[in-house]
MARGU-340520 format. One record per residue: residue in one letter; z, x, y of N, C-alpha, C in turn. Coordinates in steps of 0.05 Angstrom, whole numbers. Atoms other than C-alpha are relative to their C-alpha. Layout:
N
SITE res nw nu nv caw cau cav cw cu cv
SITE a Z X Y Z X Y Z X Y
...
! end
This chain:
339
SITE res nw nu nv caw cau cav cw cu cv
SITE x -19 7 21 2316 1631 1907 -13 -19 -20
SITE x 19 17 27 2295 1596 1835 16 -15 4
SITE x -3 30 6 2305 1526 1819 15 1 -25
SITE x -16 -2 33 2330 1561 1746 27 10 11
SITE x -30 -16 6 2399 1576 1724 0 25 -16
SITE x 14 -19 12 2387 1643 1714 28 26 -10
SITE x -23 -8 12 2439 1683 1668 -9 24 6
SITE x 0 -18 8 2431 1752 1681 16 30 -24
SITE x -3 -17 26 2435 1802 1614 2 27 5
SITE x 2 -20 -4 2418 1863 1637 10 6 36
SITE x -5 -5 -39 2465 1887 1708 29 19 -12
SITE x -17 -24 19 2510 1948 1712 21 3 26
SITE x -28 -10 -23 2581 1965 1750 6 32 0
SITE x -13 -21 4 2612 2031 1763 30 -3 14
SITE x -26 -6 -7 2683 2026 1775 5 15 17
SITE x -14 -15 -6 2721 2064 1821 4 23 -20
SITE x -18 -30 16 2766 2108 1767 -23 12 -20
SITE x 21 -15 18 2699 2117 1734 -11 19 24
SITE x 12 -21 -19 2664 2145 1788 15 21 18
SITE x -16 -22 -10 2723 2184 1814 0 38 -20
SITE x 3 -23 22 2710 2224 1740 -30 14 14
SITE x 28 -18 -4 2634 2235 1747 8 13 26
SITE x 4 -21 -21 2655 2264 1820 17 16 -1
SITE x -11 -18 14 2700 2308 1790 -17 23 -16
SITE x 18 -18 15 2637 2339 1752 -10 17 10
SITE x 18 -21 -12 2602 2398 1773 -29 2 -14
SITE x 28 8 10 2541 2383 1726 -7 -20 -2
SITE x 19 33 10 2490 2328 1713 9 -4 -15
SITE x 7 24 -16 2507 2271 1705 19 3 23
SITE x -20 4 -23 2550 2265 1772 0 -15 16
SITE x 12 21 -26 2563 2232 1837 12 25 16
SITE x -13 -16 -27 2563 2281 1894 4 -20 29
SITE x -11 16 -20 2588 2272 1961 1 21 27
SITE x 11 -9 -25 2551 2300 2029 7 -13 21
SITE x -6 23 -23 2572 2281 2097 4 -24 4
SITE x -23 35 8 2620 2225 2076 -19 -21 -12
SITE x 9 17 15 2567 2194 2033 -8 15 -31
SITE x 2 -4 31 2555 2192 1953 -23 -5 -6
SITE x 28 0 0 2501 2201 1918 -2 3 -34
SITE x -5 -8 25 2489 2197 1844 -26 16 -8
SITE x 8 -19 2 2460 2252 1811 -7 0 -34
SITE x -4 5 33 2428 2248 1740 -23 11 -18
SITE x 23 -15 11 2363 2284 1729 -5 27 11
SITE x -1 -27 -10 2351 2361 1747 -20 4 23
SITE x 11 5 -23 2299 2343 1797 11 3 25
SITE x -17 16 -23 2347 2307 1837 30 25 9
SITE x -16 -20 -14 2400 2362 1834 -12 28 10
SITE x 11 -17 -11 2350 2412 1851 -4 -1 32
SITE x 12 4 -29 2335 2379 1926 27 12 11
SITE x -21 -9 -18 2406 2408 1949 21 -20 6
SITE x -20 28 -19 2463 2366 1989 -13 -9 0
SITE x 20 28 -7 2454 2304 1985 -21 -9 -24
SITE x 26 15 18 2404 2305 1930 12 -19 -17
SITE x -11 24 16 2403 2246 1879 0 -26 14
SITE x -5 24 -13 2403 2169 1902 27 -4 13
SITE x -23 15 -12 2446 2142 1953 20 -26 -27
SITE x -9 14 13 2501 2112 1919 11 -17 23
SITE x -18 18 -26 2536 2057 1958 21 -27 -18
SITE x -16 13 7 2582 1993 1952 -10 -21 -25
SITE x 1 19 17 2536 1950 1910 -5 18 -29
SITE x -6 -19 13 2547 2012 1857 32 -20 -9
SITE x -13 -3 -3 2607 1997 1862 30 -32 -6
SITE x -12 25 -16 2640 1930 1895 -1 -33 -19
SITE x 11 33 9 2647 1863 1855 -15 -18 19
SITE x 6 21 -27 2639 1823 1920 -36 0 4
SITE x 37 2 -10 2569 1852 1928 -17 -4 -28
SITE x 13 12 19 2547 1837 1860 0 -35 -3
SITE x 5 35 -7 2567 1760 1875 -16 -6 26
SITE x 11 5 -21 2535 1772 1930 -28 0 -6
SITE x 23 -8 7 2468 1799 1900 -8 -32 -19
SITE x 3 29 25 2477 1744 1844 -10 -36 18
SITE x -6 24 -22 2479 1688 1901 -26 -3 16
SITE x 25 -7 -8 2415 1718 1935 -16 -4 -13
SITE x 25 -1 20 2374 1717 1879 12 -20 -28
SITE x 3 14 13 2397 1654 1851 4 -3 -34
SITE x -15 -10 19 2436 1687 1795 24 -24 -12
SITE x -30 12 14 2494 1638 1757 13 9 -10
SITE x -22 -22 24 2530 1689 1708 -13 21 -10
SITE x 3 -24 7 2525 1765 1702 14 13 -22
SITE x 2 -24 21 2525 1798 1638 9 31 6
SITE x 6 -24 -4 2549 1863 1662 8 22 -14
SITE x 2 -20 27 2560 1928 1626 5 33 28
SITE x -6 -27 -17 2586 2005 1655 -26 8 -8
SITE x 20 -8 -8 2529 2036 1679 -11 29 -16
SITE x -1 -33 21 2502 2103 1644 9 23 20
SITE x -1 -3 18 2523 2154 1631 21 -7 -22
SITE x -25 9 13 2582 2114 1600 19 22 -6
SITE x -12 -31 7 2622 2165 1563 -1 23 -10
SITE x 16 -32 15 2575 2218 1542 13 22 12
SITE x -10 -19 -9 2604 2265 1585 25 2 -8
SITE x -18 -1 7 2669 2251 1566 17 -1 -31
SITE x -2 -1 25 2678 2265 1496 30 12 -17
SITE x -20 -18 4 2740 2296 1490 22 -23 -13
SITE x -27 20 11 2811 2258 1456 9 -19 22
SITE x 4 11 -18 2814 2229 1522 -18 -17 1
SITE x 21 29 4 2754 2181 1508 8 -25 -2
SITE x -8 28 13 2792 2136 1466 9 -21 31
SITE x -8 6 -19 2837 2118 1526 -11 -11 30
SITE x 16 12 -26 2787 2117 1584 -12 -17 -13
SITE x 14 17 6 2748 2075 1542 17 -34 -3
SITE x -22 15 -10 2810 2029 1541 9 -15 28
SITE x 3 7 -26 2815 2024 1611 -21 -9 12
SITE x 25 8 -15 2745 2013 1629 -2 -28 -14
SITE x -3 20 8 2745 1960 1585 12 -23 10
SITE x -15 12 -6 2804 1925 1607 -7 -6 27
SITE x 7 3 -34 2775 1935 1687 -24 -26 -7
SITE x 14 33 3 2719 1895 1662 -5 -23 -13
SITE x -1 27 12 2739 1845 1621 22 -19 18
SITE x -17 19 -21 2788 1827 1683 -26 -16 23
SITE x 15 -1 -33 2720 1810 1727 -1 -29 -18
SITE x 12 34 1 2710 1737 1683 24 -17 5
SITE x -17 8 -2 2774 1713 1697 1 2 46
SITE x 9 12 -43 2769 1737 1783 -22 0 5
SITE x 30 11 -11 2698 1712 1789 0 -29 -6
SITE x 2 32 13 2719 1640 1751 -27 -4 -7
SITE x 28 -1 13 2669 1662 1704 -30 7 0
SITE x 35 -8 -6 2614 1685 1736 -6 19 -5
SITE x 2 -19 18 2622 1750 1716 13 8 -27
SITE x -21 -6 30 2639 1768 1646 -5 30 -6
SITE x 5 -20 11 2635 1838 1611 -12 16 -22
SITE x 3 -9 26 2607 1883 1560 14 36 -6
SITE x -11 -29 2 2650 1943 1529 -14 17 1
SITE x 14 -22 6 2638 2011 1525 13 12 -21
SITE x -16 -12 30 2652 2059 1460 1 21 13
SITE x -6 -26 -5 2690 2125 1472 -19 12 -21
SITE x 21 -19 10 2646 2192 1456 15 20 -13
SITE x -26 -23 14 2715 2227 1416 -13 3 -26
SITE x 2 -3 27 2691 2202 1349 -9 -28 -10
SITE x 1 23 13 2663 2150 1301 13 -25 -2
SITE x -21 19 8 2730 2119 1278 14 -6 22
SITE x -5 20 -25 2746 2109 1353 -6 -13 3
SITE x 21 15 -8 2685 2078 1363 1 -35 -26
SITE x 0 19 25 2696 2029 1299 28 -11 18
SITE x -32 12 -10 2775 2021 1331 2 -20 26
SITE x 13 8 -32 2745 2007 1407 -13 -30 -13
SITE x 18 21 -5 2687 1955 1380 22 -23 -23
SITE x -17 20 8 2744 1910 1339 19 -8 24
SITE x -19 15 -20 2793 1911 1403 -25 -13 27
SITE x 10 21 -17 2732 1890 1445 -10 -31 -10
SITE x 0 32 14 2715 1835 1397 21 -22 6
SITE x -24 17 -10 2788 1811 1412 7 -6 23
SITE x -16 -1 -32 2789 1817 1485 -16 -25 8
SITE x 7 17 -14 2776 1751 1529 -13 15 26
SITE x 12 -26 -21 2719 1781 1576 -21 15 3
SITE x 17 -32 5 2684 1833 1542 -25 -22 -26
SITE x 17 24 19 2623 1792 1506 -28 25 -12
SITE x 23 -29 20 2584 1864 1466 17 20 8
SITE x -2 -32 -7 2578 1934 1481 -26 9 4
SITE x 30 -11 -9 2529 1977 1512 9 32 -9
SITE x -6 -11 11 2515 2034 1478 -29 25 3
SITE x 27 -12 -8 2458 2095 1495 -15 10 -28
SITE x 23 -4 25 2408 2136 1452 20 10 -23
SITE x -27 -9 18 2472 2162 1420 30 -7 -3
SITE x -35 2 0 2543 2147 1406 8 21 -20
SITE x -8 -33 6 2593 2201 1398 -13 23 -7
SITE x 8 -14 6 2547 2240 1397 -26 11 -21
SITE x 20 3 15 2499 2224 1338 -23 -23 7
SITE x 29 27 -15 2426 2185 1349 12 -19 -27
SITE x -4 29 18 2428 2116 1314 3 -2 -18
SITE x 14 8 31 2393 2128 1253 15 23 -20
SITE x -16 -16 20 2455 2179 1232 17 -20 -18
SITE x -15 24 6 2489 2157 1177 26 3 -3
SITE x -30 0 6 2554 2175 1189 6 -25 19
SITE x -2 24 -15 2548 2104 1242 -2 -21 -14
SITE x -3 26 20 2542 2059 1182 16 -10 -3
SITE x -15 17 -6 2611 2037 1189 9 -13 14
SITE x -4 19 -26 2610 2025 1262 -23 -29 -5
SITE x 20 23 10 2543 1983 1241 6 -24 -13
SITE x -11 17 17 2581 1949 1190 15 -10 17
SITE x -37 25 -19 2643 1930 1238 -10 -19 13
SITE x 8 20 -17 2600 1901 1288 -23 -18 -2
SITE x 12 19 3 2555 1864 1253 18 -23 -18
SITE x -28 10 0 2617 1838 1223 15 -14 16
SITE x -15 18 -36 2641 1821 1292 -10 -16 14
SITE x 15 24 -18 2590 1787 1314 -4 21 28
SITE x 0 -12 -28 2589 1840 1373 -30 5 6
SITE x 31 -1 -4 2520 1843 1407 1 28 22
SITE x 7 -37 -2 2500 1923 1422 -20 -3 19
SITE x 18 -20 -14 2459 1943 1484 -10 20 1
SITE x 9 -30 -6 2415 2000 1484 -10 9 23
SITE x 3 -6 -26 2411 2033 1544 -3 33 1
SITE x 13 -26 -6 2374 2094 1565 13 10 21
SITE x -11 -14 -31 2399 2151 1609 -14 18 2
SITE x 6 -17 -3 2372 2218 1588 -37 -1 8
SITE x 20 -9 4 2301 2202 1589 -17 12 -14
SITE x 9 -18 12 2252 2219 1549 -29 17 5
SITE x 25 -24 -6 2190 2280 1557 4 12 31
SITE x -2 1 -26 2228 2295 1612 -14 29 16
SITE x 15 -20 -15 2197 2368 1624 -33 -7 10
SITE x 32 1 -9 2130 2333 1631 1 -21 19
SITE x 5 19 -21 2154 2278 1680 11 8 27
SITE x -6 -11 -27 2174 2325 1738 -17 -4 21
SITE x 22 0 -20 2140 2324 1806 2 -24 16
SITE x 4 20 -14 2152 2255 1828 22 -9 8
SITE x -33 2 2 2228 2251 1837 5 -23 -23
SITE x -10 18 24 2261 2193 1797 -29 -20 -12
SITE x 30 21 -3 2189 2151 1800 0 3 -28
SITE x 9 -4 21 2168 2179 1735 17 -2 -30
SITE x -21 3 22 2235 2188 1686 6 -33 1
SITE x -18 31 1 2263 2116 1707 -22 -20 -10
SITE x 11 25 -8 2191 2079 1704 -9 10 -34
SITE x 17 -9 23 2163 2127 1635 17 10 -15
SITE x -17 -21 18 2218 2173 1614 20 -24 -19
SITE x -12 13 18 2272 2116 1602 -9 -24 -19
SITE x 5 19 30 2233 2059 1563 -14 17 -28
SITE x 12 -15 25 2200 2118 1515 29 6 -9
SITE x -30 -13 9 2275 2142 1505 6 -33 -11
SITE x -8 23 17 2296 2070 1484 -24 -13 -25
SITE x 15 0 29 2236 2067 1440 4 7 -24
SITE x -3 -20 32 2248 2127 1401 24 -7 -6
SITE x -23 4 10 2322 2105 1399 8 -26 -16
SITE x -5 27 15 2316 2033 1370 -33 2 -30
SITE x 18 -2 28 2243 2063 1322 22 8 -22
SITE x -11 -11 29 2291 2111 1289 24 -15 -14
SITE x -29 18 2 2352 2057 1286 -16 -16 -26
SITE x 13 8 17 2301 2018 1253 -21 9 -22
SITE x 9 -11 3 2259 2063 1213 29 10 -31
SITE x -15 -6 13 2329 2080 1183 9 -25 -19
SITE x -11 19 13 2335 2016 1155 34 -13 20
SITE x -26 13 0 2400 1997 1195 2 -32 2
SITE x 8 38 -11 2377 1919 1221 -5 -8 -31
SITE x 6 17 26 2354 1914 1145 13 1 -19
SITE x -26 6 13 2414 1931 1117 22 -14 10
SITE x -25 14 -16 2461 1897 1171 -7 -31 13
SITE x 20 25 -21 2415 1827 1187 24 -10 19
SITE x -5 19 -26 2473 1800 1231 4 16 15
SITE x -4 -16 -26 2477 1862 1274 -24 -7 20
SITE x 16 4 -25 2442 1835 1345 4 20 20
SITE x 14 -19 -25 2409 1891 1382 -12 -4 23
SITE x 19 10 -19 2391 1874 1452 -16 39 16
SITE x 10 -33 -13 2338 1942 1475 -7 -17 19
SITE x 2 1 -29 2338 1948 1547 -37 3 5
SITE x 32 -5 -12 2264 1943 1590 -15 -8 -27
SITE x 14 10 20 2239 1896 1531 -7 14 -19
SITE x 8 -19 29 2245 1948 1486 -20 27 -2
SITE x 26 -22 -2 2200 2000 1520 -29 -9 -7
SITE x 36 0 8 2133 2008 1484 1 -13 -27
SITE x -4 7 27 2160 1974 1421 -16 -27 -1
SITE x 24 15 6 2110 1913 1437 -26 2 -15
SITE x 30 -8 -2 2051 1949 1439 5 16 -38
SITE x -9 -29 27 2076 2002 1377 10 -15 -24
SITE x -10 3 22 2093 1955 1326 -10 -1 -28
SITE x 18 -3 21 2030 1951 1288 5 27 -7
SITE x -2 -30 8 2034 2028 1286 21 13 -18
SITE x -24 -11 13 2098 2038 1267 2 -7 -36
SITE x 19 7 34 2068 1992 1202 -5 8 -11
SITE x 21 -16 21 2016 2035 1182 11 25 3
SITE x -30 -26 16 2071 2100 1188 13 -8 -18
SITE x -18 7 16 2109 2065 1156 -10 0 -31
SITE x 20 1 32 2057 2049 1095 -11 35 -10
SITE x 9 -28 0 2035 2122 1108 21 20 -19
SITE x -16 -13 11 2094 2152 1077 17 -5 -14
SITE x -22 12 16 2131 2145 1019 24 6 7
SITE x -32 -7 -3 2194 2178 1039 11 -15 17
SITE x -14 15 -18 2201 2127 1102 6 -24 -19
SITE x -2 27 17 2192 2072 1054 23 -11 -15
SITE x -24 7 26 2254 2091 1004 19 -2 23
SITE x -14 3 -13 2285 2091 1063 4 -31 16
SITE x 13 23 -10 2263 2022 1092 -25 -14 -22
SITE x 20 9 25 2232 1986 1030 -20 -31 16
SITE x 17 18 -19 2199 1926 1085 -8 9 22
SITE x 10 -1 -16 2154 1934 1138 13 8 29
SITE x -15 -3 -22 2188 1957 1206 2 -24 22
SITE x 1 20 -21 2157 1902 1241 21 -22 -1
SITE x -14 14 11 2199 1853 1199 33 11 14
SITE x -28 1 -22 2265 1890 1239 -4 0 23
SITE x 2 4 -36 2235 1888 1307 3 -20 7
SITE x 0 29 -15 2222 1815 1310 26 -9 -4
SITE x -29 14 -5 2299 1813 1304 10 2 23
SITE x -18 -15 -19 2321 1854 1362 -5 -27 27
SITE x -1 14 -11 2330 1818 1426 -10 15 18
SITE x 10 -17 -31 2297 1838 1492 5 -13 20
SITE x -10 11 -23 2314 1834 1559 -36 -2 22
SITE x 16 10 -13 2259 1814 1614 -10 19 26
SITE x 2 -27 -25 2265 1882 1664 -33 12 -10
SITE x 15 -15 13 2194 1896 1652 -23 -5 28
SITE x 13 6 -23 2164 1862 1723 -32 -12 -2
SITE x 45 8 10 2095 1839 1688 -2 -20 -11
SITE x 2 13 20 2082 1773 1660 -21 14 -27
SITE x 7 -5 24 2035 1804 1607 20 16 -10
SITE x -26 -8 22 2093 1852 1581 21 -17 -3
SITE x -26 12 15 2134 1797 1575 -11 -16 -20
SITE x 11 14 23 2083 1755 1536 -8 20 -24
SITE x -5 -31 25 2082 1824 1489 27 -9 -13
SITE x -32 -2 14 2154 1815 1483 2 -19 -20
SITE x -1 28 12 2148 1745 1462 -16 0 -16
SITE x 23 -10 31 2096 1761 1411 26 9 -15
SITE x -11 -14 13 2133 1803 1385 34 -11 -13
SITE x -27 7 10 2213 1778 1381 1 -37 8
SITE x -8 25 -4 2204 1700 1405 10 -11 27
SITE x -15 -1 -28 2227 1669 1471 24 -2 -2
SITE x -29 3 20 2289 1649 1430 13 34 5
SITE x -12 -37 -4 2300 1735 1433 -5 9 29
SITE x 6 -10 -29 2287 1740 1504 21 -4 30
SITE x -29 4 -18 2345 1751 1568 -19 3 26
SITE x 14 -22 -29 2322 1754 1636 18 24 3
SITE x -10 -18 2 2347 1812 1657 -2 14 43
SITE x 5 -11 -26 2346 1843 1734 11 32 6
SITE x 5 -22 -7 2376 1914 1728 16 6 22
SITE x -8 -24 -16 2417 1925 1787 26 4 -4
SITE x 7 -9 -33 2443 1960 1832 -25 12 1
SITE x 13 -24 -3 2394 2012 1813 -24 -9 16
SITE x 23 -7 -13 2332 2029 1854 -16 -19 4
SITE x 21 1 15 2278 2005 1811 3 -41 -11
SITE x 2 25 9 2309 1936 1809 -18 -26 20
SITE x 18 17 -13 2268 1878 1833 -5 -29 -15
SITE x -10 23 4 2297 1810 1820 -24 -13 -1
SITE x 24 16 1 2233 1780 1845 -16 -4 -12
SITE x 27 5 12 2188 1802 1813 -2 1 -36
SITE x 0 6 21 2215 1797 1749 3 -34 -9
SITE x -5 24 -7 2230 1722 1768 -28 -8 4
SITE x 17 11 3 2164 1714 1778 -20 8 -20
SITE x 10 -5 23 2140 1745 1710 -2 -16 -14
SITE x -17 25 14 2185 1698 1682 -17 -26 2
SITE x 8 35 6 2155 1629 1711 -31 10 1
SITE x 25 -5 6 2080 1657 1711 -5 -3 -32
SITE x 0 -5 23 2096 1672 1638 0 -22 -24
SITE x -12 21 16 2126 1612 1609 0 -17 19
SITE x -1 22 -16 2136 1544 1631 26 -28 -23
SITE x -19 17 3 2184 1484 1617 18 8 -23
SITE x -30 -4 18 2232 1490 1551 6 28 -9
SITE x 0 -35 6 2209 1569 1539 9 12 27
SITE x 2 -17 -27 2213 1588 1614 43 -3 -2
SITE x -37 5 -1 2293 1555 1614 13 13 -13
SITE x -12 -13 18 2304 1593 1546 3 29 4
SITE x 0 -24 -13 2294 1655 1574 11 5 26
SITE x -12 -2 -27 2320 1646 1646 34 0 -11
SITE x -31 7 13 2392 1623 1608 6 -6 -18
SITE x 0 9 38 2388 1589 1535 8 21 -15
SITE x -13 -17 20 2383 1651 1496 20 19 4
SITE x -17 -21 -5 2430 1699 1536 29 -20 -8
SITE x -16 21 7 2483 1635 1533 7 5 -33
SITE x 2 10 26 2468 1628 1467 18 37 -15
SITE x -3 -31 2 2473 1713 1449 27 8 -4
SITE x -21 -7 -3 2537 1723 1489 22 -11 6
SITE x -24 14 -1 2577 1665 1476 10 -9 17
SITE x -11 14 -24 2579 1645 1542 5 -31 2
SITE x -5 27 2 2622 1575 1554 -15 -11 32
SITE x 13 13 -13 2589 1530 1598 29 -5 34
! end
């Protein structure tokens, strides 16, 4: 256990009445359910192995208790948490609005029975735009719900569409702070062969790359400066890729009328979280957006999470007033959390 007060930013729930839908599904994404156990199901790999295929799902999926529990283990003080993917991509129908209502309201009740320790972040129904504009004003108002998490698409369109310029506008308006969060993966016909190993560790930070280049690329951060983007897994490869995205960017006049400054100039806005398990990719990060832009972050329930060793990225990485700003300062700071 750390000596820090360590805010976790990045950690994910699945409800009950959510996961009663996905096992209602007969396609990816799902949760099946083999000899009285669950199993979530989210890449074609995984539904290829038969019964049973897909990760064990279980209670810390699931269970508040075992996320205060996890939080308590690993020296956690206040969880950030957020519905898990695929949010409501699958559910796109006039029915959105409403589940997205309810999911909401389940977890903006967790900061009130945790006495704060857990708080929430909405999710936007996948019906339509002007839901999604209707949703991110009633989560602004709810006691609870402190952002939204939001994947490579909402309702349906990637970022850098512009029929999202008024959701952009509401919630940089709102002050609401946007998660990007990967589900589908990206190059995923070339990352088969290894079960989840390869999509979760390669597929999803290239998918949150391309989903926060073209966000930015489109100009939205440089037309909206108070919209705060936090990209999941420090942003993918957007450390390493920002010189590059420069000299594309200088490369072509047509990106330019589109984005008349440098791309790099909207990266070092975005905020990153600390799921990246390496002190050198976190001292990338911090190049790049500041420790001031930096969350720890831990990631579970899922698999792939590993509290430790991102905890020890963290104090290898930094040390005294940067190491604290990143363990809790800037997430505090971010998502309004009261002391």
């Amino acid at each position: 256990m750390s000596d820090l007060c360590l805010v976790d930013g990045h950690s994910h729930i699945y409800p009950r009445p959510y996961v009663d839908l996905l096992k209602a599904r007969t396609e990816i994404p799902r949760v099946a359910e083999h000899d009285g156990r669950e199993y979530f199901v989210i890449f074609p790999e995984e539904e290829a192995r038969g019964p049973g295929g897909g990760r064990p799902f279980d209670a810390t999926y699931t269970d508040l208790a075992e996320k205060l529990r996890f939080m308590d283990d690993n020296g956690i003080g206040r969880t950030v948490v957020s519905l898990g993917n695929p949010w409501l991509d699958p559910f796109a129908g006039p029915e959105s609005l409403e589940l997205a209502r309810e999911l909401n309201a389940e977890l903006a009740s967790y900061e009130q029975r945790t006495a704060g320790r857990i708080v929430g972040m909405g999710v936007l129904p996948a019906s339509s735009v002007v839901d999604g504009v209707q949703i991110a004003a009633e989560v602004a108002a709810t006691r609870g719900l402190h952002g939204v998490i939001v994947g490579r698409t909402i309702a349906g369109r990637r970022l850098d569409d512009d029929a999202l310029e008024l959701l952009w506008a509401s919630l940089a308006e709102l002050d609401v702070p946007v998660l990007v969060h990967p589900h589908y993966g990206a190059a995923a016909d070339e990352l088969t062969g290894f079960g989840h190993a390869l999509p979760v560790s390669v597929g999803f930070p290239f998918e949150t790359t391309i989903a926060v280049a073209r966000l930015v690329l489109a100009g939205v951060l440089h037309r909206h400066p108070r919209l705060r983007i936090v990209a999941s897994h420090a942003g993918g490869v957007l450390p390493f890729l920002a010189g590059r995205l420069d000299a594309g960017w200088r490369s072509d006049a047509s990106v330019r009328e589109r984005l008349p400054v440098p791309p790099s100039q909207s990266l070092s806005r975005l905020y990153l979280d600390s799921v990246v398990y390496h002190e050198r990719a976190l001292r990338a990060a911090a190049d790049l957006v500041g420790v001031d832009r930096l969350i720890y972050g831990s990631d579970h329930p899922f698999t792939i999470a590993d509290p430790a060793a991102n905890l020890a990225a963290l104090t290898a990485a930094f040390d005294g007033d940067m190491r604290q700003r990143v363990a809790h300062g800037t997430a505090r700071r971010l998502f309004r959390l009261e002391d």
